[in-house]
N, C-alpha and C positions, 0 to 999 in steps of 0.2 A: 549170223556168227561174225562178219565181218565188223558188223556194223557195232558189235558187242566189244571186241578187240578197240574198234575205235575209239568209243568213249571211256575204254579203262585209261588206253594211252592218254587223251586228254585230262581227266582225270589226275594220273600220276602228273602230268607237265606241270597242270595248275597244283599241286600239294606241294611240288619241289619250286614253283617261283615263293608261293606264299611261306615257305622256310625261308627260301632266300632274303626275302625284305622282314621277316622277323626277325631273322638270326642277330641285324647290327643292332637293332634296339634292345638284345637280352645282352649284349655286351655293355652297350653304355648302362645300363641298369646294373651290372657286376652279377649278372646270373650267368649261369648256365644251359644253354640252348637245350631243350629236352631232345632224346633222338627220334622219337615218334610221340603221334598223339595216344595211339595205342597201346604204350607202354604205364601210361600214366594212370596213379592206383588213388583210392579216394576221394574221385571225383563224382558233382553230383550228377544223381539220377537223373534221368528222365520219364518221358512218357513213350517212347520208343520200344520195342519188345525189346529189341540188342541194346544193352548200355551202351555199347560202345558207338552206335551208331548218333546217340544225344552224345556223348562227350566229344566228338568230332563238331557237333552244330557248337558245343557251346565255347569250346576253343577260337575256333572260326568267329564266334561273334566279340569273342575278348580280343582275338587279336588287332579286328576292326576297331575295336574301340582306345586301342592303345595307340595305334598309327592313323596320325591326327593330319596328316597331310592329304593322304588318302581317302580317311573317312570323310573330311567335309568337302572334296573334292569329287566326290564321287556319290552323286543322287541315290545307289543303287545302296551305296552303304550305311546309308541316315535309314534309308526303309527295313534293312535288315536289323538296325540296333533298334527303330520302333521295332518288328515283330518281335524280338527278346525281351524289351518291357513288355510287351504284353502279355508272355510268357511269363513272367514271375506275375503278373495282375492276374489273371488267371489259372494259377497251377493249382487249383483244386478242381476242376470244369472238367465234364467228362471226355472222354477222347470220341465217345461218338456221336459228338452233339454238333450245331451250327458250326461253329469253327475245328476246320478239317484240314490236317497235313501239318500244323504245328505243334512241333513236342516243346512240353513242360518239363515242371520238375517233379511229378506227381503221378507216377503210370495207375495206378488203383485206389480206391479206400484202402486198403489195408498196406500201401506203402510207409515205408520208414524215409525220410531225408537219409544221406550217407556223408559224412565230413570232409571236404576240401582240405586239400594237403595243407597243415600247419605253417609253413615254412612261408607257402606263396600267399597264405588267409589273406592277411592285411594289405600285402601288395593290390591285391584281386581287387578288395573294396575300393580301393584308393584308387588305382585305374578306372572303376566300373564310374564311383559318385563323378573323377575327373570327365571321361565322357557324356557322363547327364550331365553335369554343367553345362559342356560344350553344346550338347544336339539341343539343349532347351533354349539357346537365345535363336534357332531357328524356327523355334515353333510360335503360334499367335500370341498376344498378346494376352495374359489370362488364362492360359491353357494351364489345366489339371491333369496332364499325362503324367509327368511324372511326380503327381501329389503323394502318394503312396510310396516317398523313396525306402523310406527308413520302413516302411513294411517289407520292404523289397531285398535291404540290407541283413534281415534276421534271414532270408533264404540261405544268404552267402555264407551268415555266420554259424559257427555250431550250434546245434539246437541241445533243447534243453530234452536230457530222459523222456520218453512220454512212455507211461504207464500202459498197461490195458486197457484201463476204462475210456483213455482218451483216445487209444486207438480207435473203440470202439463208436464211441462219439464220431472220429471226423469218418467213422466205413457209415454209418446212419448218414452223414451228410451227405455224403457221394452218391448213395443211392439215392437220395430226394434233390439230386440234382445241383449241391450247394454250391453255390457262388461265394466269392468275398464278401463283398458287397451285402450278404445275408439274404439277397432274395432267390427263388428257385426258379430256375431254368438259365438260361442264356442267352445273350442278347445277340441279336440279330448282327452278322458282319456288316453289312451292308443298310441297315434300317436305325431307326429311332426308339423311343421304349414303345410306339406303338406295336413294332413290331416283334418285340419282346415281351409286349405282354403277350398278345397271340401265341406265342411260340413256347408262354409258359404256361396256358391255358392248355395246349396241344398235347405238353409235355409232362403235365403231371402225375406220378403211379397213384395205384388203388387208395384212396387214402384211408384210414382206420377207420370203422363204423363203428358211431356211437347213435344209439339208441336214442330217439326224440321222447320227447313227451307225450306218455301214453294219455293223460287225463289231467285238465287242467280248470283253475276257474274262469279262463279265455276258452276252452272247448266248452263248457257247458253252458256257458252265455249264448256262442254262435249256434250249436248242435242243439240245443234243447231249447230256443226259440219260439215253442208254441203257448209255454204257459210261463208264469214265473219272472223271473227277473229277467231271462230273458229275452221273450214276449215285449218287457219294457226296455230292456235296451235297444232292441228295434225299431220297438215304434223311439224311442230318442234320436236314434241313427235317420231314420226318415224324416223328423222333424229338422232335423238339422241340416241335409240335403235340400229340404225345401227352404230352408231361410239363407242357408247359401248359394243356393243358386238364385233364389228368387236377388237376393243383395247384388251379385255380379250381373244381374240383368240391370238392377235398375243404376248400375255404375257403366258397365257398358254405356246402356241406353241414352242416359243423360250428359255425364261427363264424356263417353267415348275413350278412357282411358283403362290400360290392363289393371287391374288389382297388383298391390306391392309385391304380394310374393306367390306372383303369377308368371312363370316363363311361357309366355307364347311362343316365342322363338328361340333358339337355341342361343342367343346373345342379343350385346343391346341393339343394333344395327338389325336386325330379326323384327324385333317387338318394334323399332322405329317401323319397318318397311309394314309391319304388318297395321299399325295405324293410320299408318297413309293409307293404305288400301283401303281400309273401312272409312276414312274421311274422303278419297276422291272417290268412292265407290270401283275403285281398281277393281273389279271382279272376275276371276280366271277361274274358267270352265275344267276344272281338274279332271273329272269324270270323263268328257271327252278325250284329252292330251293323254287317258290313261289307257283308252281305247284303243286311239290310235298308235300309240306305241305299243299295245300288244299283238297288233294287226304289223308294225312294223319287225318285232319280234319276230312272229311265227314267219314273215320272208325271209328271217335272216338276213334283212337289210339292217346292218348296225352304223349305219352313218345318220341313217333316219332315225332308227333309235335312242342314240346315244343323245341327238340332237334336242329330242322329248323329254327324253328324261332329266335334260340337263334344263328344261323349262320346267317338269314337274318339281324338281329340286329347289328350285329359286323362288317355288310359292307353295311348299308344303315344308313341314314339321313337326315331330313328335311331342309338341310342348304346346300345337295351336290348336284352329278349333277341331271339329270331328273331323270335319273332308279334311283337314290339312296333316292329319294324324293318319286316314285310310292312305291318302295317296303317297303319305309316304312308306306306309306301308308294302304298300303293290309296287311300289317304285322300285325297295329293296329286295320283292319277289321278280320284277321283271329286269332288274340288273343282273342276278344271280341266275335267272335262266338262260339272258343274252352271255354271261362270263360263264356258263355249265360249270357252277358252281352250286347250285341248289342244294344237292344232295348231302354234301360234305357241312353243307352250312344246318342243314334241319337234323344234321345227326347231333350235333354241335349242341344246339339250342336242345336236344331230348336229353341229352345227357347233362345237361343243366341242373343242379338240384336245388330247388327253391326250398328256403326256410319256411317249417311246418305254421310258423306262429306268421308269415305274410302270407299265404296261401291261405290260412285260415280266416285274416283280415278282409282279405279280396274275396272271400266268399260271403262274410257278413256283408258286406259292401253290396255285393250282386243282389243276395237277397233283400236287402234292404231296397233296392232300387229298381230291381225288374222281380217281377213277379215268377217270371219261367222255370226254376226250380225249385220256388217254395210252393208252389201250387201242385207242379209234380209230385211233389214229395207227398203234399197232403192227399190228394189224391189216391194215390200207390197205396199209402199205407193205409190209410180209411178203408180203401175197396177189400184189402188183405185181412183187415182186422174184420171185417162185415163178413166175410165168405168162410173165416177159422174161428167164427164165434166158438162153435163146441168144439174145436181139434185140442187133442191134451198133449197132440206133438206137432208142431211146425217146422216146416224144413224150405229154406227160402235160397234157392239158387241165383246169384245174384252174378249177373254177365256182365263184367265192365265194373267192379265193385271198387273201385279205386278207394279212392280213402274211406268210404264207405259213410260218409257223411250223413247220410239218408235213415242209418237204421238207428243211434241211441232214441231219438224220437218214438220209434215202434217200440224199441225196447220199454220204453216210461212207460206209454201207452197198458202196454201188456201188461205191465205189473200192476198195472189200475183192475184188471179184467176181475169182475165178481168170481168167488171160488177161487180163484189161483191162477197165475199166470201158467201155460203150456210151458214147455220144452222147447225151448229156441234153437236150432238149426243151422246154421250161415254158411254155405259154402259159397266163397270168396273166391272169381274167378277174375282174369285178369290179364292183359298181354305180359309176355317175360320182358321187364327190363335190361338193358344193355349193360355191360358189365359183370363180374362177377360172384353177384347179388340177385341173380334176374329176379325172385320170389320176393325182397325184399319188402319193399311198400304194398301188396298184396298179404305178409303173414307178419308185419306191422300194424295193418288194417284190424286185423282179428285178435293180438293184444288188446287194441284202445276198444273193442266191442266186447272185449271180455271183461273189463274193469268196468263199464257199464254196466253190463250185465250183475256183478258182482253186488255191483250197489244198489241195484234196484231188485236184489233178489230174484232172478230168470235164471234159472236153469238153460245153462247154455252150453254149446259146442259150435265150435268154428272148424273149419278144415278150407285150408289154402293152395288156390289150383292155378298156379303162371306157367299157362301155356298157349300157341296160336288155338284159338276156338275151334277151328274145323281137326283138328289131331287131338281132341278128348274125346277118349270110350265112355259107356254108360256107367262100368265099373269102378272110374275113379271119382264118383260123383259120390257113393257110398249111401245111396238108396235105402231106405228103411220101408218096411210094411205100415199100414193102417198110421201114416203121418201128410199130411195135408203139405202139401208139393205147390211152393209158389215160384215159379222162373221170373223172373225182373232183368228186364236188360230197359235201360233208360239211356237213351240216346250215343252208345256206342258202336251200336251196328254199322255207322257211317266209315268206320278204318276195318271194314270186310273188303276184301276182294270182290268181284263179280264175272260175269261172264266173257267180261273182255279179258282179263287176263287165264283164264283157262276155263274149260270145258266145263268141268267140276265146279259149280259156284261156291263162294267161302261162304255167303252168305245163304244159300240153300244147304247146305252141307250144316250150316247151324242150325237154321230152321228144319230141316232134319234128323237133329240132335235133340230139341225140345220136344219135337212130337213124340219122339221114344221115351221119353220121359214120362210122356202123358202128366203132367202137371193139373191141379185141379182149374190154376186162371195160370195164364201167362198175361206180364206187363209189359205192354211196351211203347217203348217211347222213339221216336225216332225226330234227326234233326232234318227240316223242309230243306232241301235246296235240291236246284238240276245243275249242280255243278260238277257232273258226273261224267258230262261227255268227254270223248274221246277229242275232239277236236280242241284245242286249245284257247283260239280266242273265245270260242261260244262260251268254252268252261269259265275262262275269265268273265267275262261280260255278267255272266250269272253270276261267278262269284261277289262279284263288284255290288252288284244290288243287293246281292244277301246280307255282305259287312256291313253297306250302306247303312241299314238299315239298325244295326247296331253299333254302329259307333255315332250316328246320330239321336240315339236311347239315352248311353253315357252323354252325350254333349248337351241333352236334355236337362237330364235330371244331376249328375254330376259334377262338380264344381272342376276346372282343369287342371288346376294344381295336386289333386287328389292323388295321391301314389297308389294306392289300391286301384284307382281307375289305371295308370297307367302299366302295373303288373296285368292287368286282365287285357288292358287291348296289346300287350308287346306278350306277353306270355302264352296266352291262350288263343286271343284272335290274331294276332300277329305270327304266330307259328304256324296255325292250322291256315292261313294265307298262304304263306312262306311255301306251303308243302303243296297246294294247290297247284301257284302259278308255278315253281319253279323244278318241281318232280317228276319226275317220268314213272311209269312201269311198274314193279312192287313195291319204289319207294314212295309212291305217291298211296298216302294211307288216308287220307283224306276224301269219302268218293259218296256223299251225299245222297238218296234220291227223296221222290217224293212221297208223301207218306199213300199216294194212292199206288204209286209201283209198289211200295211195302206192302198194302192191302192183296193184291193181288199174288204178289209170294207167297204171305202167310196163311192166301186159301188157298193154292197152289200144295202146299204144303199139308195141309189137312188140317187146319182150324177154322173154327164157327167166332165169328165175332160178338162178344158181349157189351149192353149198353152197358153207360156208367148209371149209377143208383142218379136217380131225378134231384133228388135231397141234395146230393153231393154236392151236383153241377150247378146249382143254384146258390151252396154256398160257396161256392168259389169266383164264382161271380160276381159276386156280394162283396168278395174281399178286395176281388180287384179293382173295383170300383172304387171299394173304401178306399182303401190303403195305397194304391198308387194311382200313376200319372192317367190321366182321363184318354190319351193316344194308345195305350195297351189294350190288346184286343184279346178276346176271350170267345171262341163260341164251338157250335158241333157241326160235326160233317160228315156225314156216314157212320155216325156212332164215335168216331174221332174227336177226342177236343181237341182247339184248337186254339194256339196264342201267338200271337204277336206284336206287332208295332204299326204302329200309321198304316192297317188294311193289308200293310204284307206278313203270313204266317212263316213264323220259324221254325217252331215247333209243335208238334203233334203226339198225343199219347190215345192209347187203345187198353183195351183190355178182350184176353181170346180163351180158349177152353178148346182142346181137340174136339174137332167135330166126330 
């Protein structure tokens, strides 16, 4: 209480000096000293709940700017008359944003301006422009503070009627954040635009969903790949991979210099240093410094760390070769684990929404270039279409159905079938996306499979299910009698949980779920890796080998400058990294195993393993021999096929039947 009494008195002393040294200046001017600031009527708003509490700040900063002895005498007064420009540069910015504790002249969107007493208008201006003269021969040379006067000058002056509509318009701006300037969000007090952009990536609302392209003549070139045109854009796609890579081998090889519009390094001094290295044979063991620094990580020694990764840094690159793209890969997973930042960074990146028509590129790309999920693919649906020869109803439960890329192919197929195609099926199952849409790209999927369907004549039904896998009953799957039952889960089981995190496995709890099903085959595909464990470096170490081995695929066959390679190793490989090294607990969704611990669940579980048809595996073989790089490995293992790269398996697909 005392100490509340104190600062009123102080307070009142400083209001009554600060009339004092105002009062002589409203006499040499021939005005009249007002008696209070609180008296005074038509002044503008602010962004303060209390008007009156803004017309006290904006008083206070007019007066500084009239008392010219004072103001440039006094450091403390040039910062107060900056914070008031910046105050008119910003009076559209929200109050609750980066910059906090300064009012505007703009409390809400649906604020009105209020008119400046008539009498004093011109005075005001004339004082305010004489002040910026004054504070701008203090500022650097070239500064653009106060470039904006005369936008600054309409605040002062009376505004012109605004209507409703435009009411309207500047309450839309407020909500999406609007700045002057025209971009959305706010910039950083303290930071550059990098930190402005961050901050408007952070900051931006739900924004309108508009509806992609269900069916295109770029989906039906990539999606319908087996026959057709194309079939022949493919094989074009591959030929042209081989002539460009084989061309940057032999410009490498001979010349030793990068191709023109190739960034090895992230600038010129980059692509120099990276030449050098490959002329004195400079050769740095990234693999190891990458080791070691996750070994320095898991101590929580960050002097050792930081030390590491600032040597990883200085010889790796998103724009060079494979190793120099993985390690910085793992680089920005073991920074973000050393800053416990991982989490917030891979939420980041999933809420990312990649355009359908590049995601669709980077998948021709993939197919064109590694074999792993067009051979799946054929596979799957060959075994499916062999087993529902006679079914006149098919109903395909499809786990992980993401864009669902896999079925117009089945769909053509089928409508080839002698007699008549069956009754197609689809139920589209999926994790809930984040935001307000979780279903979204899951009953998107079954549009663009229904305009297939459509066109190829199949009698179809879709039905779309985003939800965690282990929390579906049998009931919402919508089961039919005397209809041929095929469950498909291709390589997503690896973002289940498992026994480390609770009792209850996610992943027996699913395989739980298809045996109630009793399906007539279950498909399944699973991704190789033991980067599963609990312990961290091991899990790295593992993981290291397993990227390894694919991003030294892409460095193969892949030309570097290729943007579809660079969407697939920062998008897909570079996330599912991301979430490996630098997640903990139920954020880490990422959790591998191998396909023989899979074997053993899924007889656990109560199924009998089925071969694949002899025929099959033989022409698959065949093609991969044909069609691509002669290091892609192909063979079986327990009834498991099995594909890879240079002798290491990534992938593994089966086929089961309740036993």
């Amino acid at each position: 209480m005392e100490e509340g009494v104190e600062d009123k008195t102080c307070m009142l002393q400083d209001s009554l000096e600060l009339q004092a040294a105002e009062k002589p200046f409203y006499e040499l001017l021939g005005k009249k000293y007002p008696p209070s600031p609180l008296h005074r009527t038509n002044d503008t708003n602010g962004n303060s709940e209390s008007p009156d509490d803004d017309r006290d700040v904006y008083h206070s900063n007019y007066a500084s700017s009239t008392n010219s002895s004072s103001y440039f005498g006094d450091n403390s007064s040039i910062q107060n008359h900056g914070e008031y420009t910046s105050q008119l540069q910003n009076s559209y910015r929200n109050s609750n944003g980066m910059i906090s504790g300064v009012d505007g002249f703009v409390d809400s969107p649906s604020s009105t301006l209020q008119v400046p007493d008539s009498n004093s208008e011109n005075h005001s201006v004339g004082q305010f422009r004489k002040g910026v003269e004054e504070a701008s021969k203090f500022l650097p040379p070239g500064s653009e503070f106060f470039s904006n006067l005369e936008a600054n000058e309409l605040l002062l002056q009376k505004p012109k009627a605004v209507s409703s509509k435009e009411e309207v318009k500047v309450e839309m701006k407020e909500e999406g954040v609007y700045s002057p300037t025209g971009s959305r969000g706010k910039k950083h007090p303290h930071g550059g635009e990098d930190n402005n952009t961050e901050y408007e990536r952070s900051s931006k609302l739900a924004s309108v969903y508009i509806e992609s392209t269900l069916r295109s003549k770029m989906f039906d070139m990539v999606l319908l790949c087996s026959v057709g045109e194309g079939k022949a854009q493919l094989k074009a796609l591959q030929k042209t991979l081989q002539n460009g890579k084989s061309k940057n081998v032999q410009q490498n090889g001979m010349s030793k210099t990068v191709p023109r519009n190739r960034q090895s390094k992230g600038s010129n001094s980059g692509r120099r240093r990276g030449k050098k290295q490959r002329g004195n044979k400079d050769v740095v063991d990234l693999r190891t410094l990458l080791i070691h620094c996750s070994q320095a990580v898991a101590a929580d020694d960050q002097r050792s760390a930081n030390e590491l990764l600032k040597q990883i840094r200085q010889h790796s690159s998103p724009f060079g070769d494979g190793n120099q793209r993985l390690a910085h890969i793992f680089a920005d997973g073991l920074e973000a684990r050393l800053a416990g930042t991982g989490s917030q960074i891979y939420k980041g990146l999933v809420n990312k929404r990649t355009p359908a028509a590049d995601v669709l590129k980077a998948y021709h790309l993939y197919l064109a270039a590694c074999p792993f999920r067009k051979i799946s693919n054929f596979i799957s649906n060959k075994t499916i279409r062999n087993e529902a020869v006679g079914a006149t109803s098919l109903h395909v439960i499809d786990f992980g159905i993401l864009y669902g890329f896999q079925w117009p192919t089945l769909i053509q197929r089928l409508s080839w079938r002698p007699g008549g195609p069956p009754k197609l099926r689809i139920t589209g199952i999926d994790f809930p996306q984040p935001g307000f849409r979780p279903s979204e790209r899951v009953e998107e999927t079954g549009r663009r499979l229904a305009a297939y369907a459509e066109n190829f004549d199949v009698p179809f039904e879709y039905h779309a299910i985003a939800k965690k896998w282990e929390t579906i009953q049998m009931e919402e799957l919508k089961i039919n009698k005397d209809e041929f039952i095929v469950v498909n889960c291709l390589y997503r089981g690896k973002n289940l949980h498992d026994e480390s995190m609770s009792v209850d496995s996610s992943r027996d709890i699913f395989l739980n779920l298809v045996r109630k099903i009793n399906p007539d085959i279950f498909v399944h595909g699973v991704v190789n890796g033991a980067f599963n464990a609990p312990f961290f470096v091991t899990r790295f170490r593992e993981a290291l080998f397993h990227y390894s081995a694919l991003f030294d695929m892409l460095e193969t066959i892949v030309p570097h400058e290729d943007r579809e390679r660079m969407l697939i190793e920062k998008e897909i490989f570079g996330r599912e990294a991301l979430n490996v090294i630098a997640c903990e607990g139920w954020e880490r969704v990422e959790r591998p195993e191998t396909y023989k611990q899979w074997q053993v669940r899924n007889l656990r579980a109560g199924f009998a393993q089925l071969p694949f048809d002899r025929e099959l595996v033989k022409m698959a073989m065949a093609k991969v021999s044909s069609s691509y790089h002669k290091d892609f490995v192909i063979d079986e293992d327990s009834r498991w096929l099995l594909q890879g790269w240079k002798g290491r398996t990534t992938y593994a697909l089966s086929c089961w039947k309740p036993a």
